[in-house]
C-alpha positions in Angstrom: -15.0 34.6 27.1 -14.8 30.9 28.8 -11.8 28.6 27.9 -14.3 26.7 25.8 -14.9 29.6 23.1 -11.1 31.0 23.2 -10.5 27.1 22.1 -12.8 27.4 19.5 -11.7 30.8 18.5 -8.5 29.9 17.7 -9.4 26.9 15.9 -11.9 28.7 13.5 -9.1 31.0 12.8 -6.3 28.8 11.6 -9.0 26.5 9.5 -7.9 26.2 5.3 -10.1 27.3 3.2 -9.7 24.6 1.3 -12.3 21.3 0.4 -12.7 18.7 3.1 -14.4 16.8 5.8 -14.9 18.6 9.6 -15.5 16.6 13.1 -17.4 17.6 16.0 -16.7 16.5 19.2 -18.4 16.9 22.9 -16.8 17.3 25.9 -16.3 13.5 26.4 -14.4 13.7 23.2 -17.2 11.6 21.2 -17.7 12.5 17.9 -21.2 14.3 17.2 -21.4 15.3 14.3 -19.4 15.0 10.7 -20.2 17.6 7.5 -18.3 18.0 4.6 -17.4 21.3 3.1 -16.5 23.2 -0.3 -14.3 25.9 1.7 -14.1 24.5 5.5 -12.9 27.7 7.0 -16.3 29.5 5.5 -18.5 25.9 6.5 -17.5 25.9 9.9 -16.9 29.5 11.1 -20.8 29.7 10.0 -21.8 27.5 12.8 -20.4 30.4 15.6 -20.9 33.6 13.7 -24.7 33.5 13.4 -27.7 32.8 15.3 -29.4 29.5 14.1 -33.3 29.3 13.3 -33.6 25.4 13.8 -33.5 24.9 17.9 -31.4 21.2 17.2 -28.7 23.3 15.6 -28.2 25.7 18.7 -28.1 22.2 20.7 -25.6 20.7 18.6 -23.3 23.8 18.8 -23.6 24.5 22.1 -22.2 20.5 22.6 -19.1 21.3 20.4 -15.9 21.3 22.4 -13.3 20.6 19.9 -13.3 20.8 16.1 -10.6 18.3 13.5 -10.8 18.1 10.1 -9.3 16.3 6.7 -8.9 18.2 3.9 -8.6 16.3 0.1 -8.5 17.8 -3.2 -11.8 17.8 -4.3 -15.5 18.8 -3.1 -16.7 15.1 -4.8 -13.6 13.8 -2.5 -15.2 15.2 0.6 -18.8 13.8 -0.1 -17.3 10.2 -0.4 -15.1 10.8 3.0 -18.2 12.2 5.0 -20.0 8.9 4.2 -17.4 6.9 5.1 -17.0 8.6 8.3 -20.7 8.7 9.4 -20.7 5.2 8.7 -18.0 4.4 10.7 -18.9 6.6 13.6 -22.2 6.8 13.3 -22.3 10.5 14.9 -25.7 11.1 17.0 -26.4 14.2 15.3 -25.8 12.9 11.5 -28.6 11.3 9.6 -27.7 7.4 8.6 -29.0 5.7 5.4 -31.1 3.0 7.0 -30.1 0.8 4.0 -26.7 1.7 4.9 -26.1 2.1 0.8 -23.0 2.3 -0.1 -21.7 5.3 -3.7 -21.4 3.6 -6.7 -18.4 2.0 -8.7 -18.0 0.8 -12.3 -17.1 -3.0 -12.5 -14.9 -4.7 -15.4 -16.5 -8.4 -15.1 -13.8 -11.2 -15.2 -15.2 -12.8 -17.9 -14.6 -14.2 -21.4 -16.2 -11.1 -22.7 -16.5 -8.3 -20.2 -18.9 -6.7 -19.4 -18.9 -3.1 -17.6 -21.9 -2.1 -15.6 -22.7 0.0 -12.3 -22.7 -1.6 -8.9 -22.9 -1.1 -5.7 -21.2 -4.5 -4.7 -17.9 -5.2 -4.1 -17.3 -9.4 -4.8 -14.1 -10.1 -4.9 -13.5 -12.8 -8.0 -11.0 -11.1 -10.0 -13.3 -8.2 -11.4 -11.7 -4.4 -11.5 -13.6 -2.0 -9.9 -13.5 2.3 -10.4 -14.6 5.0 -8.7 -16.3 5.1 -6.0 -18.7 8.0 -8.0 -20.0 10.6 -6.2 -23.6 9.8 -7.6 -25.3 7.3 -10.1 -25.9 10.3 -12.1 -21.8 10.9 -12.4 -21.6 6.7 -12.4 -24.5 7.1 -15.8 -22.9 9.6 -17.6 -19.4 7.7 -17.4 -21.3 4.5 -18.6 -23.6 6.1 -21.6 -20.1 7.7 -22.8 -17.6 4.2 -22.7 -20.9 3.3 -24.7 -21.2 5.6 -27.1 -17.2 4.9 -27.4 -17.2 1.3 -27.9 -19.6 -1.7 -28.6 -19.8 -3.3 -25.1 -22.0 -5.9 -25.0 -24.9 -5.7 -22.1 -26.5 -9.1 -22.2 -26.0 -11.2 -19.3 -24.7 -14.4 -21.3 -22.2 -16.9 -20.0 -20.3 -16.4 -23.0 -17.7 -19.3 -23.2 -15.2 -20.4 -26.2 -17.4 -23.2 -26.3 -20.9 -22.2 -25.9 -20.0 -19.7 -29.0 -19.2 -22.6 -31.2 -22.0 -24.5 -30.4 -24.0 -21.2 -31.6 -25.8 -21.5 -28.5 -26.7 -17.9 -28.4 -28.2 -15.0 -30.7 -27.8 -11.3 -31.7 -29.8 -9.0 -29.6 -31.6 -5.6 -31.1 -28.4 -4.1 -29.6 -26.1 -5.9 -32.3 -29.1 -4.4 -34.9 -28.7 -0.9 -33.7 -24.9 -1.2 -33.8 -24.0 -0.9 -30.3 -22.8 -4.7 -30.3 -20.5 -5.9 -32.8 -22.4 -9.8 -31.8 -19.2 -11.7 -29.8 -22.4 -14.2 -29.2 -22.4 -15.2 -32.2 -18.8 -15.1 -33.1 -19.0 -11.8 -35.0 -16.3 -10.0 -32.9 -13.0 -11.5 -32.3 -11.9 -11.2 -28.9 -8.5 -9.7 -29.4 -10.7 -6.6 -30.9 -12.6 -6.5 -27.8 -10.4 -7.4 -25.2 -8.2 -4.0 -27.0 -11.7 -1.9 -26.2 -11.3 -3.2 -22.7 -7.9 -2.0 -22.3 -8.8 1.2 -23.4 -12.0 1.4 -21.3 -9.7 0.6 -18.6 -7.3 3.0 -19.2 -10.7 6.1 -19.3 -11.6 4.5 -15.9 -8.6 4.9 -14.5 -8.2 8.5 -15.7 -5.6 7.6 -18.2 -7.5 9.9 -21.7 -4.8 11.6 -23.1 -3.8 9.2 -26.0 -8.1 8.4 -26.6 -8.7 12.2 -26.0 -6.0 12.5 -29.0 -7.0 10.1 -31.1 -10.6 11.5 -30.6 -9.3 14.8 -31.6 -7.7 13.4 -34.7 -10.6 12.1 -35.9 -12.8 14.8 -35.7 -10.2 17.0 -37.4 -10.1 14.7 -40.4 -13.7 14.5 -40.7 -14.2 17.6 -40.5 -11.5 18.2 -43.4 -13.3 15.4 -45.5 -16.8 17.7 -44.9 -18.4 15.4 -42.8 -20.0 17.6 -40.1 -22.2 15.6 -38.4 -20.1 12.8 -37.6 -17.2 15.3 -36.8 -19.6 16.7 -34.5 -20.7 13.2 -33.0 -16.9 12.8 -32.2 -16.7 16.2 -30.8 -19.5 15.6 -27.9 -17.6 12.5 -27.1 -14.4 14.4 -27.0 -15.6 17.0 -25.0 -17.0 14.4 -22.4 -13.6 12.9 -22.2 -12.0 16.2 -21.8 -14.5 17.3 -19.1 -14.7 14.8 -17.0 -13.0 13.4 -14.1 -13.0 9.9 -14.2 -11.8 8.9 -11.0 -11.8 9.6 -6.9 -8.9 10.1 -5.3 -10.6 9.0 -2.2 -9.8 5.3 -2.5 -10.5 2.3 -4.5 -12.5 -0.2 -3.5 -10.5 -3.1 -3.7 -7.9 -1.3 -1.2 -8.5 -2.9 2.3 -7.0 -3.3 5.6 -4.1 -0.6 4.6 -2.0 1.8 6.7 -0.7 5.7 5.3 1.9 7.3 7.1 4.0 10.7 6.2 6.3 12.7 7.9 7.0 16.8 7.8 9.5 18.0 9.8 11.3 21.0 10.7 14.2 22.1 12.6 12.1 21.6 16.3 9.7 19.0 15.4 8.2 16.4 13.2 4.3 16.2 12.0 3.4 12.6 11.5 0.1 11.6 10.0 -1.7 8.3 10.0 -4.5 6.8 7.6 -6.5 3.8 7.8 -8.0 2.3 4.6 -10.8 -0.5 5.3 -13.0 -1.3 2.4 -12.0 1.5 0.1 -13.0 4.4 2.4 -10.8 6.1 5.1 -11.8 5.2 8.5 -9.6 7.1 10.4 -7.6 9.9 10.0 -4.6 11.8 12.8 -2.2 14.1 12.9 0.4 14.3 15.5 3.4 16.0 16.5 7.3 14.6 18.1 9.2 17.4 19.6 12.8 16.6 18.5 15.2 15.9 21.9 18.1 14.7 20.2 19.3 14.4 16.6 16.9 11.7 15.6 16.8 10.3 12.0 13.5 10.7 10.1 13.5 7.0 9.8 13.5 6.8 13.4 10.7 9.4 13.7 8.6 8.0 11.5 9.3 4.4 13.3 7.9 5.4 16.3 5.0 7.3 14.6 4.1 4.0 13.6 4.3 1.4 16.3 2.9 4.3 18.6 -0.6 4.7 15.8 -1.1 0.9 15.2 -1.2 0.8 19.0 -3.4 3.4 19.8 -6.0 2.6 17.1 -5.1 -1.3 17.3 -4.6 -1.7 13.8 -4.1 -4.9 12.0 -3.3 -3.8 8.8 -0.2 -6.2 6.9 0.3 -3.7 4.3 2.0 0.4 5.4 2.2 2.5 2.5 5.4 4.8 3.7 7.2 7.9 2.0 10.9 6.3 2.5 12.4 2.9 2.9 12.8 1.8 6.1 13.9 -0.9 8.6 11.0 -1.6 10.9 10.8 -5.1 12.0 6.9 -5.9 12.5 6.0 -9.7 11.6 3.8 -10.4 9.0 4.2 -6.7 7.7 5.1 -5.3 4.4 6.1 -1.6 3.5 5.5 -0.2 0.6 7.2 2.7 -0.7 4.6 3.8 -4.2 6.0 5.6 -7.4 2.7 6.2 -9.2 -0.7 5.2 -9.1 -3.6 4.3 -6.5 -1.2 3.9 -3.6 0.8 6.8 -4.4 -2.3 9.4 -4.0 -3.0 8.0 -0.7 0.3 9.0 0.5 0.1 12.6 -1.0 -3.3 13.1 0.7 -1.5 11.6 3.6 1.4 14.3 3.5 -1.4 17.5 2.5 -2.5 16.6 6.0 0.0 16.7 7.8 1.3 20.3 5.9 -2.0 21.5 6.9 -1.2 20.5 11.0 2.1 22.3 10.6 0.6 25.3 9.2 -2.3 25.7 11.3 0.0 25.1 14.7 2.3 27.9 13.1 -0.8 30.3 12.7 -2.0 29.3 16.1 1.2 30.0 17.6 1.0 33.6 15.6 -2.4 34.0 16.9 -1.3 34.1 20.5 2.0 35.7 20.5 2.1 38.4 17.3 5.9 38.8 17.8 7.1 35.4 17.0 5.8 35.9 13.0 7.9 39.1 13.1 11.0 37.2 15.0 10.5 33.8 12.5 10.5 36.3 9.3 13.8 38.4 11.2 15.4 34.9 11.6 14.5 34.1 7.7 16.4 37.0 6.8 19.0 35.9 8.8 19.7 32.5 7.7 19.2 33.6 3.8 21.5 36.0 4.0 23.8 34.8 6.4 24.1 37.4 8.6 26.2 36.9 12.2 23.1 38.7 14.2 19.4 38.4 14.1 18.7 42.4 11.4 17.0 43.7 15.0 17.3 47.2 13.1 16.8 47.6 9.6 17.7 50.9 7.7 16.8 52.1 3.9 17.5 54.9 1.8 16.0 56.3 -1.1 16.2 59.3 -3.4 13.9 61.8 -4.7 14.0 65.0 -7.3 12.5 66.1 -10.8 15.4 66.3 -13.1 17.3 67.8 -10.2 15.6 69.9 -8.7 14.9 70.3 -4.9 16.8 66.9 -4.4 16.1 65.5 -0.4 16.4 61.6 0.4 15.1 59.8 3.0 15.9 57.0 5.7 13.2 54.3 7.5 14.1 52.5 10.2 12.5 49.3 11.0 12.7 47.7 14.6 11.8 44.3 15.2 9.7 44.3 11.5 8.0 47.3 12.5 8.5 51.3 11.3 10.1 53.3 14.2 8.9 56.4 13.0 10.9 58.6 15.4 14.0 57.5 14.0 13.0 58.2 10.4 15.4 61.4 8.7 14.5 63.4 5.9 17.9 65.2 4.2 18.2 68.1 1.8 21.0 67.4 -0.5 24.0 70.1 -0.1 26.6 69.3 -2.3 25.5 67.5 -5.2 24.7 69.9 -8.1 21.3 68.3 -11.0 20.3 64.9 -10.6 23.3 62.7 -9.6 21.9 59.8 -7.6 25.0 58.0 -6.3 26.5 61.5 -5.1 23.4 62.2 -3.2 23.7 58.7 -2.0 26.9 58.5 -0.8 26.3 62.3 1.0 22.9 61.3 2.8 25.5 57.4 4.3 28.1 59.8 5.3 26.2 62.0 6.9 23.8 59.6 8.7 26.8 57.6 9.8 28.8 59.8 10.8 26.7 61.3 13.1 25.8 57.8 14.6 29.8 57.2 15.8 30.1 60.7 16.9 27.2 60.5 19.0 27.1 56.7 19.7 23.4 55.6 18.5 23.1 52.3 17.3 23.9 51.2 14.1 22.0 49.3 11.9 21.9 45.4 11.8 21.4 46.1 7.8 21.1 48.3 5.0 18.6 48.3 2.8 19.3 50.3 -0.8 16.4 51.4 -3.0 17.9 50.3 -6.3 20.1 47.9 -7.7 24.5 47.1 -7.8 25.4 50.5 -8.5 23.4 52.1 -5.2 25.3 49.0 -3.6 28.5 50.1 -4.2 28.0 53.6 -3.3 26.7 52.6 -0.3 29.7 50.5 0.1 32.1 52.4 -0.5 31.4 55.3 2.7 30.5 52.5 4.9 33.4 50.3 4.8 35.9 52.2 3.0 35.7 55.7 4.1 33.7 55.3 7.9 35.8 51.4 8.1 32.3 50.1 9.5 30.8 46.5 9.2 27.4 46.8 8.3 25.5 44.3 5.7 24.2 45.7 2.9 21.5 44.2 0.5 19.7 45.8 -2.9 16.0 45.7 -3.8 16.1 45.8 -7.4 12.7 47.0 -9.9 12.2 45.2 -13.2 11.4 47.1 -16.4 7.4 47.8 -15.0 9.2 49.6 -12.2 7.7 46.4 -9.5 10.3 45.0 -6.9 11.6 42.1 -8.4 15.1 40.6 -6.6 16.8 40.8 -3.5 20.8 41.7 -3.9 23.3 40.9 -1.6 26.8 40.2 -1.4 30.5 41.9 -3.3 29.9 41.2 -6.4 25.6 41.6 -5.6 24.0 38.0 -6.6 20.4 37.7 -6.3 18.8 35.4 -3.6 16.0 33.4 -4.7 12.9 34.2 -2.7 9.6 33.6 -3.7 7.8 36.7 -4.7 4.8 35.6 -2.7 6.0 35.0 0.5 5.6 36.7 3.4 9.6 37.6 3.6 9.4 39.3 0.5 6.6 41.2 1.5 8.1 42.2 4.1 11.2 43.3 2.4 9.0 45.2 -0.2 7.0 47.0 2.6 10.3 48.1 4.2 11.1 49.5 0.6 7.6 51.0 -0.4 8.2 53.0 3.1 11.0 54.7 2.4 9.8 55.6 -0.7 7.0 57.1 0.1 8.8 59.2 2.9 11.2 60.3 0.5 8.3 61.4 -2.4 6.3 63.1 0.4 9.1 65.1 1.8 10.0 66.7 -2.1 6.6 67.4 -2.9 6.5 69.3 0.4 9.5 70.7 -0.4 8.8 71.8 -3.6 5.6 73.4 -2.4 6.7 75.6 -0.1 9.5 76.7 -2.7 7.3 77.4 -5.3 5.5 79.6 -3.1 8.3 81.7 -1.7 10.5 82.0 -5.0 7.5 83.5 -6.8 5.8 85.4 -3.6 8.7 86.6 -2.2 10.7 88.2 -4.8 7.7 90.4 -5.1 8.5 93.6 -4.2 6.3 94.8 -1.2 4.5 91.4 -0.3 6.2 90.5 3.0 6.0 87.6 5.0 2.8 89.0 6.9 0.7 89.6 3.5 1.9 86.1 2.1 0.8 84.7 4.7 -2.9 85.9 5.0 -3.1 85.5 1.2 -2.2 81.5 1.8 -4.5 81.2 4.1 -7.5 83.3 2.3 -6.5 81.2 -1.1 -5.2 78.1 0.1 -2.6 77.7 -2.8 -0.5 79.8 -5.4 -2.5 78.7 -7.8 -6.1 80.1 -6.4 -4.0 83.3 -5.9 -3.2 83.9 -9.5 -7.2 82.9 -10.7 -8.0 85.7 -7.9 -10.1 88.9 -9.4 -8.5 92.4 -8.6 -11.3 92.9 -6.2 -11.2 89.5 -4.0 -7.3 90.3 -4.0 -8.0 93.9 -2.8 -10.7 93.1 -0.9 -7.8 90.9 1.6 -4.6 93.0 1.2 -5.8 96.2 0.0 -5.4 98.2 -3.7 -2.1 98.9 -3.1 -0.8 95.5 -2.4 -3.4 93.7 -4.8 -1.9 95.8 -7.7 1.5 95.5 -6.9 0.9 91.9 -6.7 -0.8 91.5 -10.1 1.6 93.6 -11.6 4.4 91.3 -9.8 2.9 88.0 -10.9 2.2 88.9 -14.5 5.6 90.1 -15.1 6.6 86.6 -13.8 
C-alpha cells in the first residue's frame, strides 16, 4: 500500500458521520474538487471503496492526495457552503453556474410601507435581508405563508405620507380579494402594519413560538365556537410555522469581511479554528493545532492563533468574533464576544469544528497505536478515582448459586484493559453453609489474597465488586483489616432492571458521575459482564456434573465405567431416563438396564 493510500486510509476512517462540506486536493495541494454530503464519512469513503463507471471520476480520484472537510448542522447548511466554496475556489473538477447566481434571500424593503419579496440581490440601503434559502422553492413557500399570515402589500408604489394624502394612488384587486388592507389609499394605518412587519420579522428570523401560540389559540377557540373550516385554515398555517425552518445557520447576508476564531484545548494541546465571512458565505475555513511548551493562558493561545491566521490568509477583516474577552492590540480592530443571535452561531459552528479536529486526531492517533485508547481510558480511571498508580491490573469477583446450592465464585483479571484469561480462578465455596453472599465473599478475598503474599504474585492495582456498599465492605474488611493490604476498591452497582447503573468508590462508597455512554463506562461494564459470565458458567457446569453423579452414582451396580458409556451413548441424564428398556439394554446389558430403571424410578 503506497504512503498515498495509508494517508487516505486513515483519513476515511476518522471522518464524522455527520452533514457537511468535503475538499479534495492534488498533490500540489490545489483544491480539485468540493461536494457536499448528508453523512460525509458514507459520501466520501464511496469514492475509494468502489470501482466507478464514469472514466472522469477514476481521473479525479486517482488525483486526490489529501481530503479536509467542514461539518455544519444541517444538509440545507451544506448545499449553501458547497456554493460558496466552488465559487470561491472555483475547483477544476466542479461544474460553475455560468451566471454565477447566487441562493435566494427574503428582503424587508426600507420603505414607508414594506414590502417583502425574493431576491437574489444584496443592495445595501438599510433593507433586512433572511436566509440565504436553499431554493426558490423553500424561499416560495416562506413567502406564500407570511402571505397567507398577513396583508402585505405587493405593488411597487412609492408610497409616501404625502403621496397618500394627495390620494395619488388606488386599491388593486389584491385589496378586493382581501390580501391588502389598501395603505394606498389610507385604509391601513401604519402602526397596524408596521406591527405585521415586526412579527414577519420575528418568523424570518426563526423567532415562531409566541405566533405559533397565538396560531394555536385561535384554532382552538374556533374550533370550540364550531367553526371548522376556518379552524382548519389556521391549522395549515400553524403547521407550516411549526414545520419549517425559517432560517440558515450558514450566514447572513449582510455579514461581510468578518473573522471566527475558537479555541479547545486539553492538557497537551490547543485546537484553534479560523473562519472567514465575506458576503454572507464562508470563504475559508482551518483547523490547527499549538502543542503547549509552557503554561500558556488560553488568551495567549488564542492570540497567536490569530495574528498567525490573518497572516497566513492575509485577512483584512476589522471585526473578530472571539469566545472570551481579550487584550489583543491590532489597529483598527474590534472584538466581539456574541451572547445570542447571528454572530453567536458562527462561533458555535466555529467551535463544532474544531471538536471535530480534536476528535478525529484522537481516533487517528488510536488508529495507529491501539494501546494508547486502552492507556488514555486506564489513565481516566485514574484521575476519576484518584488512584496513586495507573489500575495496570484490574481484578473482580462475583458470586453464583440457586438458593444455595452448589455455591462457586469467580475472579477476572484485566491487564492493560484486556482479560488475562490465565489468571482467571474459579472457587468452590467451603465454608459457608445456603446462600450467604458476603460470607462467600469475604472466603473467595481471603483466599485469593492470601495466597498472592504467601507466594508473592502481584497484587491488583484495583478491585472491582459485582454489587453495591455491602460487597464493599466485605471486601474491605479481609483486605485491609484482616490481610492489612492497600488495595482500592470500587462497586458496580445494578438498578431495579438489573442494568449497571453507578460506579462506587470510596469509605463511605459515593457514586462518581460518569456518563453511561462513554467508553470508560463500557469498559467498566465489560470488566463486570466478564466476571459474571465466568462465575454463571462455572455453576452450571458444576451443577451438571452433580446432578449426574448424585443420581447415577448412588445407584447400586452402575459404576463409573457403565456411567460413563451411558453419557456418552445418551448425551445427558435426561435422554437416559426417556431411554426404552431395550436401547438401555441394548448398551449395558438386561442386568444393568433393569437395575438402572429400577434405580431411577425409585428416585
Amino acid at each position: 500500500m503506497t504512503e498515498r493510500d495509508e494517508h487516505i486510509k486513515m483519513i476515511l476512517a476518522v471522518i464524522p458521520e455527520k452533514p457537511g462540506c468535503y475538499q479534495y486536493f492534488d498533490e500540489k495541494g490545489t483544491i480539485i474538487y468540493v461536494g457536499k454530503a448528508k453523512n460525509l464519512k458514507r459520501r466520501v469513503s464511496s469514492y475509494f471503496n468502489k470501482e466507478h463507471d464514469s472514466n472522469k471520476t477514476r481521473v479525479l480520484v486517482k488525483q486526490i492526495r489529501d481530503i479536509k472537510y467542514i461539518v455544519v448542522n444541517t444538509e440545507e447548511d451544506a448545499l449553501l457552503l458547497e456554493n460558496n466554496l466552488i465559487k470561491q475556489y472555483r475547483p477544476r473538477y466542479n461544474v460553475l453556474l455560468k451566471d454565477d447566481k447566487t441562493y435566494p434571500s427574503i428582503v424587508v424593503k426600507n420603505e414607508y410601507f414594506p414590502r417583502v419579496y425574493q431576491t437574489r440581490n444584496i443592495v445595501r440601503d438599510g433593507s433586512q435581508y433572511y436566509g440565504p434559502y436553499p431554493s426558490v422553492f423553500t424561499a416560495r413557500v416562506m413567502l406564500q405563508m407570511l402571505k397567507e399570515l398577513y396583508p402585505i402589500r405587493t405593488c411597487k408604489y412609492p408610497l409616501t405620507p404625502e403621496a397618500i394624502a394627495r390620494g395619488q394612488f388606488k386599491v388593486c384587486l389584491e385589496y378586493h380579494i382581501k390580501r391588502c388592507k389598501g395603505p394606498c389609499e389610507g385604509l391601513q394605518s401604519l402602526e397596524e402594519y408596521q406591527q405585521n412587519m415586526a412579527e414577519v420579522k420575528e418568523i424570518l428570523k426563526g423567532n415562531i413560538s409566541q405566533i405559533s401560540k397565538h396560531l394555536y389559540e385561535q384554532m382552538q377557540t374556533l374550533a370550540a365556537e364550531l367553526r371548522f373550516e376556518e379552524a382548519q385554515a389556521i391549522k395549515e398555517k400553524y403547521e407550516v410555522i411549526e414545520n419549517y425552518r425559517s432560517k440558515s445557520t450558514v450566514v447572513p447576508p449582510l455579514l461581510h469581511n468578518i473573522d471566527v476564531f475558537s479555541l479547545i484545548e486539553d492538557e497537551h494541546s490547543a485546537y484553534v479554528n479560523y473562519l472567514h465571512i465575506g458576503n454572507g458565505a464562508i470563504v475559508q475555513a482551518y483547523t490547527f493545532e499549538y502543542k503547549k511548551r509552557l503554561d500558556e493562558t488560553k488568551e495567549e493561545l488564542l492570540g497567536l492563533g490569530i495574528v498567525e491566521m490573518r497572516a497566513r490568509f492575509k485577512s483584512t477583516a476589522r471585526e473578530i468574533i472571539v469566545p472570551f474577552e481579550l487584550d489583543l492590540p491590532l489597529a483598527n480592530v474590534s472584538l466581539v464576544v456574541p451572547q445570542r443571535g447571528d454572530k453567536k452561531k458562527l462561533l458555535d459552528l466555529s467551535e463544532m469544528n474544531a471538536k471535530q479536529f480534536k476528535i478525529d486526531k484522537l481516533k487517528k492517533a488510536e488508529k495507529l497505536n491501539p494501546e494508547q485508547r486502552t492507556t488514555r481510558l486506564l489513565k481516566e480511571i485514574q484521575e476519576t478515582l484518584h488512584l496513586d498508580r495507573l489500575p495496570v491490573q484490574i481484578e473482580c469477583f462475583d458470586n453464583s448459586n440457586i438458593q444455595g446450592s452448589d455455591p462457586v465464585a469467580a475472579c477476572v483479571v484485566f491487564k492493560m484493559g484486556k482479560p488475562s484469561k490465565a489468571d482467571y480462578r474459579k472457587y468452590n465455596i467451603r465454608t459457608v453453609v445456603g446462600p450467604d453472599d458476603y460470607a462467600s465473599m469475604k472466603e473467595v478475598v481471603r483466599r485469593r489474597y492470601q495466597r498472592a503474599i504467601e507466594e508473592q504474585t502481584p497484587l491488583p492495582d484495583l478491585i472491582i465488586t459485582d454489587g453495591g456498599k455491602g460487597q464493599m465492605e466485605v471486601v474491605r474488611s479481609v483486605v485491609e483489616d484482616e490481610l492489612g493490604l492497600r488495595i482500592p476498591i470500587a462497586g458496580l452497582a445494578k438498578d431495579g432492571h438489573h442494568r449497571t447503573a453507578e460506579l462506587l468508590f470510596g469509605f463511605p462508597p459515593e457514586p462518581i458521575g460518569m456518563r453511561m455512554d462513554s467508553p470508560l463506562f463500557h469498559l467498566l461494564t465489560r470488566m463486570q459482564d466478564e466476571v459474571h459470565r465466568f462465575a454463571i458458567t462455572f455453576h452450571k457446569d458444576k451443577r451438571s456434573k452433580g446432578q449426574v453423579k448424585s443420581e447415577l452414582d448412588a445407584i447400586k451396580g452402575i459404576g463409573e465405567k457403565t456411567k460413563v458409556v451411558l453419557l456418552r451413548r445418551f448425551k445427558s441424564l435426561k435422554r437416559i431416563r426417556e431411554a426404552s428398556f431395550d436401547e438401555l439394554k441394548a448398551v449395558i446389558g438386561e442386568a444393568k438396564a433393569r437395575t438402572l430403571q429400577e434405580g431411577l424410578n425409585t428416585k
